[in-house]
Each structure stands twice: as C-alpha cells, then as structure tokens.
VOLUM-755042 format. One line per 3 residues: number of its first residue (from 1); for each residue x, y, z of N, C-alpha, C, O. Coordinates in pm, whole numbers, plus 50000, padded with zeros to 5 digits. Atoms other than C-alpha are relative to their C-alpha. Layout:
NUM> X:Y:Z:X:Y:Z:X:Y:Z:X:Y:Z; ... .
//
This chain:
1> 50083:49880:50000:50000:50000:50000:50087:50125:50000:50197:50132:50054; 49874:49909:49978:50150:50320:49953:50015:50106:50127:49950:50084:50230; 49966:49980:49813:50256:50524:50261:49975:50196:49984:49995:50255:49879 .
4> 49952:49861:49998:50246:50906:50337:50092:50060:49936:50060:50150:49858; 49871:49983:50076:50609:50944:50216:49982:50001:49872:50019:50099:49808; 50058:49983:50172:50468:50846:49850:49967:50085:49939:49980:50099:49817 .
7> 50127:49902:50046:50235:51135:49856:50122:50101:50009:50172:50163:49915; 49885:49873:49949:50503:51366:50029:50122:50044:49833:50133:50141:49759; 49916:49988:50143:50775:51286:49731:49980:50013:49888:50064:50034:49800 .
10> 50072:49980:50148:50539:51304:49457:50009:50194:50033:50076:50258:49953; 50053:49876:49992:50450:51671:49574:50141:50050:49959:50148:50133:49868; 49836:49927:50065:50854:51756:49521:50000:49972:49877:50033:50064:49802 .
13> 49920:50018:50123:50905:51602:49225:49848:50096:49878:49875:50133:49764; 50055:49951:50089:50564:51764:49074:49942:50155:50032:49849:50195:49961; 50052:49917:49989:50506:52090:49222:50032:50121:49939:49951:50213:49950 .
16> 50008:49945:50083:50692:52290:48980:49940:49992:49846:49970:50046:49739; 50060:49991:50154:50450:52174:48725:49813:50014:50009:49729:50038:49922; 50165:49998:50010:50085:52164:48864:49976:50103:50065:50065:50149:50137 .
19> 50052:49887:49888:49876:52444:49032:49927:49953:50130:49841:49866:50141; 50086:50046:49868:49773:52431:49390:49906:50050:49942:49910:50146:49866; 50175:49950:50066:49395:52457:49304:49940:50123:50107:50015:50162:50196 .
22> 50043:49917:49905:49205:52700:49496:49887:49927:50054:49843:49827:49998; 50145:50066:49918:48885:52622:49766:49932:50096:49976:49985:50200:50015; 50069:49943:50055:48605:52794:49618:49855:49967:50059:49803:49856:50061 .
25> 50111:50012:49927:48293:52872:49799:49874:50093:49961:49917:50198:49912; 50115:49960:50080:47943:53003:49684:49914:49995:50076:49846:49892:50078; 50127:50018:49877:47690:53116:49999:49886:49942:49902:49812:49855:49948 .
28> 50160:49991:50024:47398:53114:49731:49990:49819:50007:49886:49759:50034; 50025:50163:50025:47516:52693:49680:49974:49981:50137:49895:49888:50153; 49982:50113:49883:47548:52617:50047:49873:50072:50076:49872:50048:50197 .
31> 50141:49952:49937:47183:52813:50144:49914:49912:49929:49834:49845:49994; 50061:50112:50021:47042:52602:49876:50006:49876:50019:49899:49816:50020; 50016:50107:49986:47167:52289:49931:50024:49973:50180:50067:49867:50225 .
34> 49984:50028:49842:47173:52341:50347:50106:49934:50028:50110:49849:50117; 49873:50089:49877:47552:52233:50389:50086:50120:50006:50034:50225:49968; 49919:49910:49955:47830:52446:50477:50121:49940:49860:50231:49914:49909 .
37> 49940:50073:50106:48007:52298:50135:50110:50090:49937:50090:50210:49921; 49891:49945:50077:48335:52387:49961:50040:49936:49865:50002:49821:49844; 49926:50073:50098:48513:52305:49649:50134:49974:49968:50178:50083:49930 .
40> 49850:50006:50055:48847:52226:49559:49978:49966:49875:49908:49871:49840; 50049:49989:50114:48854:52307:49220:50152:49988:49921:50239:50066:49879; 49898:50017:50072:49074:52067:49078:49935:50022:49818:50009:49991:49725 .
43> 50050:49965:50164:48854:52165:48712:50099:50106:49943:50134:50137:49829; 49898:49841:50013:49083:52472:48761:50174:49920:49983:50273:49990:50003; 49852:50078:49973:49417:52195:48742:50039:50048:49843:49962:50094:49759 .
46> 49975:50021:50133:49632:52196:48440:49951:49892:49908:49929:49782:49961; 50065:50072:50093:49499:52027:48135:49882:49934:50078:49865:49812:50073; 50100:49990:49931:49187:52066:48367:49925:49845:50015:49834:49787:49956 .
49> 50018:50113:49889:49178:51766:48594:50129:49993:50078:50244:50025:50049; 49895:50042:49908:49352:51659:48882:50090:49876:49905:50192:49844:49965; 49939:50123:50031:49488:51354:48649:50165:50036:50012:50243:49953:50058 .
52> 49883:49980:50036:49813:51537:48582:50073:50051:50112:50172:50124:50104; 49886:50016:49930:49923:51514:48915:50060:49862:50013:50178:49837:50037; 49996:50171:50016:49919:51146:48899:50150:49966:49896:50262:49919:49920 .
55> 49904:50023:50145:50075:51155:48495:50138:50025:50060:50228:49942:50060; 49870:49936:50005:50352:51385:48609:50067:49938:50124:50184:49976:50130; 49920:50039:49919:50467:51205:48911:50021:49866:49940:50131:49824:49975 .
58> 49938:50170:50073:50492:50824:48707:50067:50031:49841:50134:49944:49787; 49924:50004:50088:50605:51006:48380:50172:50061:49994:50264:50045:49914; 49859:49951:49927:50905:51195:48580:50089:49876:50038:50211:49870:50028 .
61> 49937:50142:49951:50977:50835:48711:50034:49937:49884:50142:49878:49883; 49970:50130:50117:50960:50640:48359:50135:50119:49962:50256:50101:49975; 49848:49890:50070:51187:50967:48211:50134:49969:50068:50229:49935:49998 .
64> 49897:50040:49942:51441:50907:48506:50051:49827:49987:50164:49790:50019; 49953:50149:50056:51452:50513:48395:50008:50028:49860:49971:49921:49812; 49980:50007:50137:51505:50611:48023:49929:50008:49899:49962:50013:49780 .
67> 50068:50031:50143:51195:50592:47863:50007:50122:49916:50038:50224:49977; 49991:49939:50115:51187:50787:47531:49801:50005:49952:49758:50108:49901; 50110:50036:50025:50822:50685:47474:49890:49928:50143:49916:49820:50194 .
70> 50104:50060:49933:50477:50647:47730:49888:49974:49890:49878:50023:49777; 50154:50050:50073:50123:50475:47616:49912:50037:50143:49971:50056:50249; 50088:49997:49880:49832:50520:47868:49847:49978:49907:49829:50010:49789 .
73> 50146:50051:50081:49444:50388:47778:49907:50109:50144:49931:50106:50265; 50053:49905:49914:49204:50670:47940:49907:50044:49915:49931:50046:49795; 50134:49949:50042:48836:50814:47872:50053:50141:49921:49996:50193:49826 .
76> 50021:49866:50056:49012:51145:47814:50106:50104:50113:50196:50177:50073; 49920:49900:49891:49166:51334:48147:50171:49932:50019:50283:49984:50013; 49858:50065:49984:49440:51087:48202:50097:50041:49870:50198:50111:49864 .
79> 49930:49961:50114:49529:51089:47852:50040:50125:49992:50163:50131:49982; 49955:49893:50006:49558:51428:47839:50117:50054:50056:50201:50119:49994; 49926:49993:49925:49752:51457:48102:50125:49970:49958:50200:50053:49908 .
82> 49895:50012:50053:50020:51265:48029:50050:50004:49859:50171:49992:49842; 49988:49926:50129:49995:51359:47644:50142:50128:50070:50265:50120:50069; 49941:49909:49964:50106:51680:47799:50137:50004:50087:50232:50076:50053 .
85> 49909:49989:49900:50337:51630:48077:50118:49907:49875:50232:49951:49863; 49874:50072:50077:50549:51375:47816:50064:50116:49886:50184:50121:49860; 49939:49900:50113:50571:51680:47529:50067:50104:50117:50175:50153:50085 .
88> 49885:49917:49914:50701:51903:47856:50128:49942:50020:50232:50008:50014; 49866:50055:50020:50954:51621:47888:50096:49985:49913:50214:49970:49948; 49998:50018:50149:51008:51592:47514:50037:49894:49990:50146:49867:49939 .
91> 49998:50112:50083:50929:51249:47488:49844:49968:49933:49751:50046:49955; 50119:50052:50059:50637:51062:47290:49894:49936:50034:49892:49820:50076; 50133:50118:49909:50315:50943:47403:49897:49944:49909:49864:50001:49804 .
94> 50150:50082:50083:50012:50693:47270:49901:49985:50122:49904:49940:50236; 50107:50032:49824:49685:50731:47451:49884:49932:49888:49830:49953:49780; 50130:50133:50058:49444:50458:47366:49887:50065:50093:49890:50085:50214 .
97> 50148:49957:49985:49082:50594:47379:49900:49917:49995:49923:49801:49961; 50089:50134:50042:48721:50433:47376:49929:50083:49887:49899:50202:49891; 50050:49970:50102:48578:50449:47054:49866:50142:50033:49828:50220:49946 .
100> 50101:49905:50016:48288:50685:47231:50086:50100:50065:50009:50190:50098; 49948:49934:49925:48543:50884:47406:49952:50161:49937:49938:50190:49818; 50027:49855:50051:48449:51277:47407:50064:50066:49893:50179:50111:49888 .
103> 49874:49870:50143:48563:51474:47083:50099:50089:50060:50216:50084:50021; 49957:49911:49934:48650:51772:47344:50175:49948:50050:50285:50003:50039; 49882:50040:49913:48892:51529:47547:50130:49930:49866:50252:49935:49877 .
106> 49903:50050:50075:49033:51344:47211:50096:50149:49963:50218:50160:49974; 49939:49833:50073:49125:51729:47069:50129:50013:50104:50250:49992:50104; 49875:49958:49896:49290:51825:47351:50137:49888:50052:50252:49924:50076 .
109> 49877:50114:50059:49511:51496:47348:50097:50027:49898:50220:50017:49906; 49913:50043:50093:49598:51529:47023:50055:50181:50004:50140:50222:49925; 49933:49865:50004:49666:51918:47110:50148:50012:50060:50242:50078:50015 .
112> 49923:50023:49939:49886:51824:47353:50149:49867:49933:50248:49803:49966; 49849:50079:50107:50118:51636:47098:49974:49822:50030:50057:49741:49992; 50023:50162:49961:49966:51262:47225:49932:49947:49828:49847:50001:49758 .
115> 50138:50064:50109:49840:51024:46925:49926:49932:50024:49969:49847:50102; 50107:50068:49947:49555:50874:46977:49951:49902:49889:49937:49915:49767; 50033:50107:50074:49444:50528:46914:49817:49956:50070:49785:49933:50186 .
118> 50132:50085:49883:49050:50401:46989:49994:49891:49960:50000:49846:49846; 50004:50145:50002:49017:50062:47125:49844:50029:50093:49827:50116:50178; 50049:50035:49877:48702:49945:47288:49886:50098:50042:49869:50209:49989 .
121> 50086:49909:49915:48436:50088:47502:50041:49972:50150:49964:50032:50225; 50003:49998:49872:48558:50000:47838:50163:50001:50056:50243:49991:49963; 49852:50006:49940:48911:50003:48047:50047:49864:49947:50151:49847:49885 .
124> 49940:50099:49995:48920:49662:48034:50037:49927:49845:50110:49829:49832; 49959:49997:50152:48935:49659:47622:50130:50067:50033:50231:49997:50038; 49851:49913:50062:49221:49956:47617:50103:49979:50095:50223:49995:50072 .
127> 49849:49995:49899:49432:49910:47905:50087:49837:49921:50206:49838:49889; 49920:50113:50077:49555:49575:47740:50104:50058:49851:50214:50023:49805; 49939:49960:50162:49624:49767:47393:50094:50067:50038:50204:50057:49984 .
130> 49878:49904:49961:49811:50029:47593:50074:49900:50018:50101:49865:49904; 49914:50080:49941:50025:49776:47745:50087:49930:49866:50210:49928:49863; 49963:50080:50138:50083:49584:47389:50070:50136:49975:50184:50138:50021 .
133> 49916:49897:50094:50204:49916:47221:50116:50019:50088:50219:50008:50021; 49899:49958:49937:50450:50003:47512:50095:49865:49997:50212:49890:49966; 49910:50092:50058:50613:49671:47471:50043:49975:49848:50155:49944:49807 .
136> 49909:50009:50130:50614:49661:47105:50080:50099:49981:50196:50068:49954; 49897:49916:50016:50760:49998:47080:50113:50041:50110:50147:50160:50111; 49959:49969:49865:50971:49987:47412:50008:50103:50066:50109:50160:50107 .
139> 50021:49935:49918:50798:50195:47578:49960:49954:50154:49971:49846:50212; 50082:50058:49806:50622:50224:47968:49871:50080:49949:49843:50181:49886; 50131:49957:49992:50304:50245:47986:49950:49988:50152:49969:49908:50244 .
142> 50033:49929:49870:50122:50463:48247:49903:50005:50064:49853:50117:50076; 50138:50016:49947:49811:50326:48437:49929:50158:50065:49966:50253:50134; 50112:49885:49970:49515:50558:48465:49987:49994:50155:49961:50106:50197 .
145> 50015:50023:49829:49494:50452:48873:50048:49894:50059:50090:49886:50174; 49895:50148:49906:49641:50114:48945:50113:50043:49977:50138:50020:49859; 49800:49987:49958:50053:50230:49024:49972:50083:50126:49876:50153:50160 .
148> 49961:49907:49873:50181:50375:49334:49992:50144:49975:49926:50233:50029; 49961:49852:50032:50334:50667:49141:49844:50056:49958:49820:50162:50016; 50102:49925:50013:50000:50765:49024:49901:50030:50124:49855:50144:50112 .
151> 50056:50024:49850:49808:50716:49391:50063:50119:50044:50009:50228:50058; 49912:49900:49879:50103:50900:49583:49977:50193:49909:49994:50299:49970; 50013:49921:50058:50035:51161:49308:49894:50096:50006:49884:50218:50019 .
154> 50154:49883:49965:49674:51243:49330:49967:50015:50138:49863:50069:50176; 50071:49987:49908:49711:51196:49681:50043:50156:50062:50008:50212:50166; 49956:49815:49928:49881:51577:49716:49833:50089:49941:49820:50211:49940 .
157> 50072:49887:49938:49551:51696:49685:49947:49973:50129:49987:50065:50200; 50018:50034:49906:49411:51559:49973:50139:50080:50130:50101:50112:50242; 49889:49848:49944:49748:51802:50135:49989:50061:49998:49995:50129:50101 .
160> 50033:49827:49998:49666:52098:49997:49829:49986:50065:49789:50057:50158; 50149:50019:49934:49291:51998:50083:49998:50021:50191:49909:50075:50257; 49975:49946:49868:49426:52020:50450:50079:50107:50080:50053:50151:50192 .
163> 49962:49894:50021:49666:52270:50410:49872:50161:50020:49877:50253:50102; 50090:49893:50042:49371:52518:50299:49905:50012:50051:49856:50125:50057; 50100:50029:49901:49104:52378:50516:49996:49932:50120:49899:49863:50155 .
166> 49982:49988:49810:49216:52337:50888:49874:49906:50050:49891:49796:50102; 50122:49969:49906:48871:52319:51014:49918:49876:49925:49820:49828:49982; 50102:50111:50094:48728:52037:50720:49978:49889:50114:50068:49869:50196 .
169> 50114:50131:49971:48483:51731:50867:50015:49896:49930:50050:49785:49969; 50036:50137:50110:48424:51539:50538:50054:50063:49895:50021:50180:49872; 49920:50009:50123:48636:51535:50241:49876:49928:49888:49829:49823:49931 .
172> 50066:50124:50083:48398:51382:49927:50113:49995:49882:50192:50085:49853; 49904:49991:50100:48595:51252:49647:49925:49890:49863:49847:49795:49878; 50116:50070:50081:48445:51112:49338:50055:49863:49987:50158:49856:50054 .
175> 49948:50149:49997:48525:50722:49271:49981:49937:49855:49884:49880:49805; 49971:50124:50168:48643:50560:48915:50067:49864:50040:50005:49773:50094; 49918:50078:50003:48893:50342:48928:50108:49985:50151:50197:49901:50165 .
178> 49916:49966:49889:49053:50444:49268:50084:50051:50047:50115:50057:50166; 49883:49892:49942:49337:50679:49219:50002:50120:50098:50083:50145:50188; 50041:49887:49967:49212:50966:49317:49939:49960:50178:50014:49977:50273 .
181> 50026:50045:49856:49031:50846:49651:50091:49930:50107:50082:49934:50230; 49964:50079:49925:49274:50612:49727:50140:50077:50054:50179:50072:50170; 49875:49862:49960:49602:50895:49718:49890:50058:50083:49916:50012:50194 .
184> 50015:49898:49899:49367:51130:49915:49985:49943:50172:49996:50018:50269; 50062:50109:49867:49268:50841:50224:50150:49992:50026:50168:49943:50137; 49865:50084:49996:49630:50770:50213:50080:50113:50087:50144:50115:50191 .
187> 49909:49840:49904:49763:51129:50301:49890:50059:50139:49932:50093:50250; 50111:49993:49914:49418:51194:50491:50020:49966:50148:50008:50029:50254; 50043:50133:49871:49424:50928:50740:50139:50026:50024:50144:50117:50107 .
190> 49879:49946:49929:49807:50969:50800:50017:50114:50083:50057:50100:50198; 50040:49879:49921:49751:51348:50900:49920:50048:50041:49947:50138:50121; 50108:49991:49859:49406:51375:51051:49903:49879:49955:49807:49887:49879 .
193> 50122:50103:50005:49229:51056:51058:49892:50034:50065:49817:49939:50088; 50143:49961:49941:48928:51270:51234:49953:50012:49884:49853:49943:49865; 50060:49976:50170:48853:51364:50867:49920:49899:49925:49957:49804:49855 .
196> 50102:50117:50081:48568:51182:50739:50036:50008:49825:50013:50118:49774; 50004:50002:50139:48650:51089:50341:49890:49932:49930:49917:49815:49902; 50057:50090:50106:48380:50967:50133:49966:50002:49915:49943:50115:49873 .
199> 49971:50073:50178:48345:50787:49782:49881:50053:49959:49786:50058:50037; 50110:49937:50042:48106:50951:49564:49979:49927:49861:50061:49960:49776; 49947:50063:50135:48048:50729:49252:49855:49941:49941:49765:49878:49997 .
202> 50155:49985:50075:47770:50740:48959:49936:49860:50033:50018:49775:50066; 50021:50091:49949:47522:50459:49038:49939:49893:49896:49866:49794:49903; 50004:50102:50162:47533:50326:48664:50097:49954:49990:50109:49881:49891 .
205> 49881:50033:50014:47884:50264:48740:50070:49958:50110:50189:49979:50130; 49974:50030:49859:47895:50125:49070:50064:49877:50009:49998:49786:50059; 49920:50146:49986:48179:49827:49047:50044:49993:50159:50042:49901:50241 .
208> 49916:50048:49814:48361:49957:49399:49890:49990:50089:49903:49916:50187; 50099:50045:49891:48024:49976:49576:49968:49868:49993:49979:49813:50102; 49964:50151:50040:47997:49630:49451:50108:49919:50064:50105:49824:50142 .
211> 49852:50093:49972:48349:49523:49487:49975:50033:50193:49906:49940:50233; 50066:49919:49872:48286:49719:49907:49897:49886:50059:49917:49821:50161; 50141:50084:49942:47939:49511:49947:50074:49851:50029:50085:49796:50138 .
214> 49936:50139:49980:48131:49168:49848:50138:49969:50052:50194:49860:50039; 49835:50031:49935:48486:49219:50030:50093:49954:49862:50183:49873:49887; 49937:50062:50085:48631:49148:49689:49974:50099:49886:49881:50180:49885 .
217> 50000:49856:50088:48715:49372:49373:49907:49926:49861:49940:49829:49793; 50109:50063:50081:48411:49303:49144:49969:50070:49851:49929:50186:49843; 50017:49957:50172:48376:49365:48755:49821:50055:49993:49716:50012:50041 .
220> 50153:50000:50035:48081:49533:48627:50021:50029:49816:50136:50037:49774; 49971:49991:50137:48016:49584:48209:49978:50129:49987:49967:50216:50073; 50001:49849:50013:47985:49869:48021:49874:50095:50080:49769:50048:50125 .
223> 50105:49917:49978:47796:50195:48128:50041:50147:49959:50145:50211:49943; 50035:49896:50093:47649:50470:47983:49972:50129:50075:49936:50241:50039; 49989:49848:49916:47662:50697:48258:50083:50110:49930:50173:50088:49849 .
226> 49973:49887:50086:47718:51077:48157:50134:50030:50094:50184:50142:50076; 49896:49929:49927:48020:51094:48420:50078:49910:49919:50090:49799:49971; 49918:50079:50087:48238:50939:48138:50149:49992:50040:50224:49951:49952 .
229> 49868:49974:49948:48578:50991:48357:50016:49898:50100:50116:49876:50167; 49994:50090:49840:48438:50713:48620:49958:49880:49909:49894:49786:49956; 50054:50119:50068:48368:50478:48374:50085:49863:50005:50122:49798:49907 .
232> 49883:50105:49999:48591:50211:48503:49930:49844:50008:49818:49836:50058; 50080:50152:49996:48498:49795:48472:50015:50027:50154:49912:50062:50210; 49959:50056:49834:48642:49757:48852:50109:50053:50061:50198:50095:49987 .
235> 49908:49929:49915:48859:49890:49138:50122:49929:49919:50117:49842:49832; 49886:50059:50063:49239:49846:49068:50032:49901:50142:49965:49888:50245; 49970:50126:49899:49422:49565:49273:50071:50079:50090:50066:50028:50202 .
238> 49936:49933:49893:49634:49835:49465:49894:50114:50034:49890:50135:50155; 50056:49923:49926:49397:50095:49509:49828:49942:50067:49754:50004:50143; 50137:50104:49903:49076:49859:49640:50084:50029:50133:50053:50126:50202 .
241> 49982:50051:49877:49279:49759:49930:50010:50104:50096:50008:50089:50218; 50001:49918:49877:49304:50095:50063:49896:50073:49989:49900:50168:50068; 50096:49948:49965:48983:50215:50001:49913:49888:50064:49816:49941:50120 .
244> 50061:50081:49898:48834:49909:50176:50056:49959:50109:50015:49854:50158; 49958:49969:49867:49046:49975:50487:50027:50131:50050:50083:50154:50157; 49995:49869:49934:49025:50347:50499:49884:50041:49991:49848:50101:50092 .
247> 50080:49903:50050:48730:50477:50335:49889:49958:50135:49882:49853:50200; 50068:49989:49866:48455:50605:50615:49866:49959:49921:49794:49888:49991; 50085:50015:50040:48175:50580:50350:49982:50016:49845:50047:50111:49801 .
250> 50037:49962:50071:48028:50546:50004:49853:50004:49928:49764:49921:49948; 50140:49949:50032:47733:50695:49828:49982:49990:49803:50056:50030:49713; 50006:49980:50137:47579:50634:49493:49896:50105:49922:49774:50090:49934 .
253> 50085:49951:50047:47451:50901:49285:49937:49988:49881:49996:49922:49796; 50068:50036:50156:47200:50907:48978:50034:50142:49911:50064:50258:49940; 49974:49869:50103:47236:51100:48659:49963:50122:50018:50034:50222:50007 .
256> 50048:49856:50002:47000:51361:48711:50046:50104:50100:50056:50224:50074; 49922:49948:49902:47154:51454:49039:50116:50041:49967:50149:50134:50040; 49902:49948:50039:47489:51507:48845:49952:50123:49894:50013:50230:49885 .
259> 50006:49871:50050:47339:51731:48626:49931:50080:50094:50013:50169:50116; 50049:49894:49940:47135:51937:48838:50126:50088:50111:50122:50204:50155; 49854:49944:49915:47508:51976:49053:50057:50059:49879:50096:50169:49919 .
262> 49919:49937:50082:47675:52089:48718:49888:50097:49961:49959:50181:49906; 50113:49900:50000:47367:52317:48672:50054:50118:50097:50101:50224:50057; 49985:49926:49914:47416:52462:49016:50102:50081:49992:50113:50203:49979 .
265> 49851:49919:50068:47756:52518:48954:50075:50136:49928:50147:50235:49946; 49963:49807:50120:47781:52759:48659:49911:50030:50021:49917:50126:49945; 50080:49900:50014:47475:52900:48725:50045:50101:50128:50032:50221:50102 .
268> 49973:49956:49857:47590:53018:49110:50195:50032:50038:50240:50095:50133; 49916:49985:49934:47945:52997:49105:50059:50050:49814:50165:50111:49799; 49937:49951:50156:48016:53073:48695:50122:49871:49948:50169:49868:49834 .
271> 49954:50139:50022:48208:52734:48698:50009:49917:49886:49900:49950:49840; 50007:50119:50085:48249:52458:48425:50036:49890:50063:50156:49880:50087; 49934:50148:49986:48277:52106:48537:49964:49936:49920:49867:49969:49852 .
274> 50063:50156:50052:48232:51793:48389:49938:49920:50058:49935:49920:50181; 50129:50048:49898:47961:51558:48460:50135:49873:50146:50132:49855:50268; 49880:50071:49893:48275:51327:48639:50015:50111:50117:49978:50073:50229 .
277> 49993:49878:49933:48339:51675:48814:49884:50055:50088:49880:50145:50171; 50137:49931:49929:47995:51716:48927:49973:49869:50156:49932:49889:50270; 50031:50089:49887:47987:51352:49114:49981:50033:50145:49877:50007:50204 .
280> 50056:50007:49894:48035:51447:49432:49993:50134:50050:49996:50158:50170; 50103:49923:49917:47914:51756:49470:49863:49975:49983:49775:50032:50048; 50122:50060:50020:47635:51582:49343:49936:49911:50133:49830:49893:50192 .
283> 50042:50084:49843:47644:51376:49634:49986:50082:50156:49948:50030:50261; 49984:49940:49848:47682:51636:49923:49827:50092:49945:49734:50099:50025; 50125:49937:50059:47376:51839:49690:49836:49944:50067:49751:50013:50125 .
286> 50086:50101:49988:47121:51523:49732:50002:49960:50085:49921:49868:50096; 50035:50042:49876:47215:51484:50125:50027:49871:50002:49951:49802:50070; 49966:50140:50009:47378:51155:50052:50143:49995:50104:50178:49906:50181 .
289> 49884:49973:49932:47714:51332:50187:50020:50059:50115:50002:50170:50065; 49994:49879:49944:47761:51535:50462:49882:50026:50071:49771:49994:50028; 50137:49945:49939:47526:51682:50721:50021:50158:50021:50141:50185:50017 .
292> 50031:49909:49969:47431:52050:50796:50104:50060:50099:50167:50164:50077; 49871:49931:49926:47674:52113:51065:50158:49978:49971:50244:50032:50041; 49884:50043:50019:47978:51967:50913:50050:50124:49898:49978:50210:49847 .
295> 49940:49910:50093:48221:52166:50706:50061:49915:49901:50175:49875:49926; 49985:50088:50111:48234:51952:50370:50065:50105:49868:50035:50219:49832; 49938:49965:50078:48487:51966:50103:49970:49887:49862:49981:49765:49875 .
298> 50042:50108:50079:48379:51806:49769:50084:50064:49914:50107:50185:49915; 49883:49975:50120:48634:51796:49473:49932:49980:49895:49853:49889:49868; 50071:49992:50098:48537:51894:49198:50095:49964:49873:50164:50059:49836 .
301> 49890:50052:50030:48755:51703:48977:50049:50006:49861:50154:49951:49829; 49980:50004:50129:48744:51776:48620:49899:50134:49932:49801:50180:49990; 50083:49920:50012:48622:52043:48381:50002:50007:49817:49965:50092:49736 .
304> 50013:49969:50143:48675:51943:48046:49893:49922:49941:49883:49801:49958; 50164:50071:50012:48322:51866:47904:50039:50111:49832:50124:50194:49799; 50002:49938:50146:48255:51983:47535:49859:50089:50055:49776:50049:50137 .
307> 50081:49949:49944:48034:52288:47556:49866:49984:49929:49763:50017:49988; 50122:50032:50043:47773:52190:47321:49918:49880:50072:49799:49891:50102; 50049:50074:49881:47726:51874:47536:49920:50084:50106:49798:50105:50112 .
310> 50063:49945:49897:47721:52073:47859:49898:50075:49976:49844:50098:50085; 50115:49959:50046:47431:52257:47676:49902:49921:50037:49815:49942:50122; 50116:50067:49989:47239:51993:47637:49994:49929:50113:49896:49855:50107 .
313> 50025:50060:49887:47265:51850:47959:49934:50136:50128:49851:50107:50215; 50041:49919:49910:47204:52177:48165:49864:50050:49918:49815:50146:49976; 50158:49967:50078:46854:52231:47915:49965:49856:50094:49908:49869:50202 .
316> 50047:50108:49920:46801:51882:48051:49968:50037:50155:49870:49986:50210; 50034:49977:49839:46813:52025:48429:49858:50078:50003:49755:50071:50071; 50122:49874:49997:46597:52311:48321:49848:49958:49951:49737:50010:49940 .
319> 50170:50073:50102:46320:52106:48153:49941:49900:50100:49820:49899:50121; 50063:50114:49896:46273:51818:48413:49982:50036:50135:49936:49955:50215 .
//
C-alpha cells in the first residue's frame, strides 16, 4: 500500500509543474443545498483535471529510467495529462481511447502532441492495447489509477485539501477506478484521521460499491453513465485495498443529480465542470454526503466537458 512518504515525494518532484487549486465557495450553493460545502477546484488543474498530478509524478519516474516513449488507455483526462506532461519532457506518448470517448477530450490529446488510438468501450478493452504498444515499441506504459506513482500523486491533493482547510469534517471525492480516493485516504488518514472521506460514485457505474458490498474487487460491464471519467469495469488491485480499509463511506449518485450539481455550479458559482466533476458535489447536493453542521469539502475534479454537450445536459436540468 503506499505510505504518506509516497504522497510527500510526489509533491517535490511535481510541484513545479501543477497548480495548487484553489477552495472555492458560493453562499447562494450552500443556502440552497443546506451544507456548509466547499470546492476544491481541481477543474481549475492543468489540462483541467487533477489527472496530471498522477501523469507527472509516474512520467518523471519512467523519464528518470530512460523511457523515450509512454502509452496510457484513458476516457480522456488521464490521457491528456500525460499527452502533455510527456511533450514538457520531450518524449512521445500513445493514449488509447474508447471508441465513444468525448471529441472535446480526444482534441485536447491530440493538442497536447499525444496520438491517439480508439480501442474498445471499456478500460478493460484499452488498458491491454496500451500495454501491447509500450512493449512493442519499448515503451512504459502509464496506468490511469492502478501504480503507486500515480496514487502518491493524486494523493497531494488531499494536502493541499488540508493545508487550505484546517477546520474540514468530510472530504467527498468522486470514485472511478481508485486513484484519486485512494492517494487522498492515504495522506488523509496519515495526517488527521478525524477527517471523514467519502466515495462519491455514479450509480450506473457502481463496480467499487459492489466490489465494498462483496469484500472482493468486482467487475461490472459497460455503462452509459454521463460521468464518462468514472467509467471504470472495477477497482484496481492496489487501490481497492486501501479504500476498503480506509474509506469512512460510500454513496451512489444518479444522473439527474449530476446534472442538476453541474447546473448549480455555473449557474451560482460561473464554473464549468464535467459531469465526472459534478459527482460528488452531486452527492453532498442530494444529502447523501455530509450533514448541515459539518464543514464539507467536495472535489470537483474535472472540467473538460465539450460545451455543446454541457448545453444539452444543463437544458436537461431546466426542463425536468
């Protein structure tokens, strides 16, 4: 499992390249939805998601072993990510996509100097292809959430998350694949285990509440949920084990609840997220997270959404 120290050394080796995010707060959100709620607005990260603290702490590592060439298989944020962070290194990257992957997120891949290959509709199609290309062309290829280096990576927000908020209760964090939750529980629980963290994860795409219910990391098939960033088959084999010995709680939300949170959002705070980005404030929104007297921090984790999409999904809030 990885340790405090993981998280700590990632933050050196990547903090001249990501932005501490800011905590962003909006009375008119936390009168309507009755919590005392914050954001950490990793949407505001470079190549807008937290992914590229993850990328940049395992592609700093492959660069210092030699590689010349990464692959990574990702909906879109990951890819990006390390697209980017490898052309800052000036080496070459392949990001294996799913055939429905967002136009918005492929663009910005291939802006970022990555080529892009689509395999598949699910992780468990592309992460294999990634893996094949980085051996045929001897490269490394850079898991979207199963490695240490990526864990110890996303877990510096969960640092600055305590850094910036002293006084926080409940941390929410949204739940794909487990990087992201499982780096923040990791640094969390080392420096104030009073800190309630919990998993916020769409409930069309619920493998870890699954894998959670049965003590065991459980496959689910595709889904068509609109948070297309959590779209993972199943927890990874290193980050399960520490969200089913740290995590305090998880909550599943439904679609409409993610849009009516990315609604709230830009209409109250002038914001963009993505519907991945909306998860769990979606969940502290709907009273799934968090109670009234607590001081809740929900991450808002992504913000690259295509805006003709986010159109039609925030007409969708306004119509139903």
């Amino acid at each position: 499992m990885p340790k405090i120290e993981d998280v700590e050394q990632a933050r050196s080796h990547i903090q001249g390249i990501i932005h501490k995010t800011p905590i962003l707060q909006s009375r008119s959100i936390q009168e309507k939805w009755g919590r005392r709620v914050f954001f950490k607005a990793e949407h505001l990260q470079k190549t807008g998601s937290f992914k590229i603290r993850g990328a940049a702490n395992a592609v700093i590592n492959a660069v210092s072993g030699g590689a010349t060439l990464v692959t990574a298989a990702s909906s879109g944020n990951h890819g990006q990510a390390v697209a980017y962070i490898a052309a800052e290194l000036g080496i070459s990257s392949i990001i294996v996509v799913p055939t429905d992957a967002s136009p918005a997120k492929v663009a910005a891949i291939q802006a970022y100097g990555g080529r892009v290959e689509y395999c598949g509709t699910t992780s468990a199609e592309r992460i294999p292809r990634a893996k094949s290309l980085a051996h045929e062309m001897s490269g490394v290829y850079i898991p979207p959430y199963d490695h240490c280096d990526i864990i110890a990576g996303q877990g510096t927000v969960g640092l600055e998350i305590l850094e910036q908020m002293p006084d926080a209760d409940v941390i929410v964090v949204p739940v794909g694949g487990g990087g992201l939750i499982s780096g923040i529980l990791t640094a969390v629980k080392a420096r104030r285990p009073d800190v309630l963290v919990i998993g916020a994860e769409p409930a069309l795409a619920n493998d870890t509440a699954l894998s959670l219910e049965r003590g065991e990391i459980t496959a689910i098939g595709p889904t068509e949920t609109i948070a297309d960033g959590l779209r993972t088959s199943q927890p990874g084999d290193l980050t399960f084990p520490v969200v089913n010995e740290l995590l305090d709680g998880l909550v599943l939300v439904e679609e409409q609840e993610i849009i009516e949170a990315m609604r709230d959002i830009a209409m109250r705070t002038k914001q963009l997220v993505e519907p991945s980005g909306a998860v769990a404030p979606a969940a502290v929104m709907s009273g799934k997270a968090g109670t009234a007297d607590q001081t809740i921090i929900a991450v808002t984790s992504g913000g690259n959404v295509d805006l003709q999409r986010f159109a039609e999904l925030v007409n969708i809030a306004e119509t139903e």
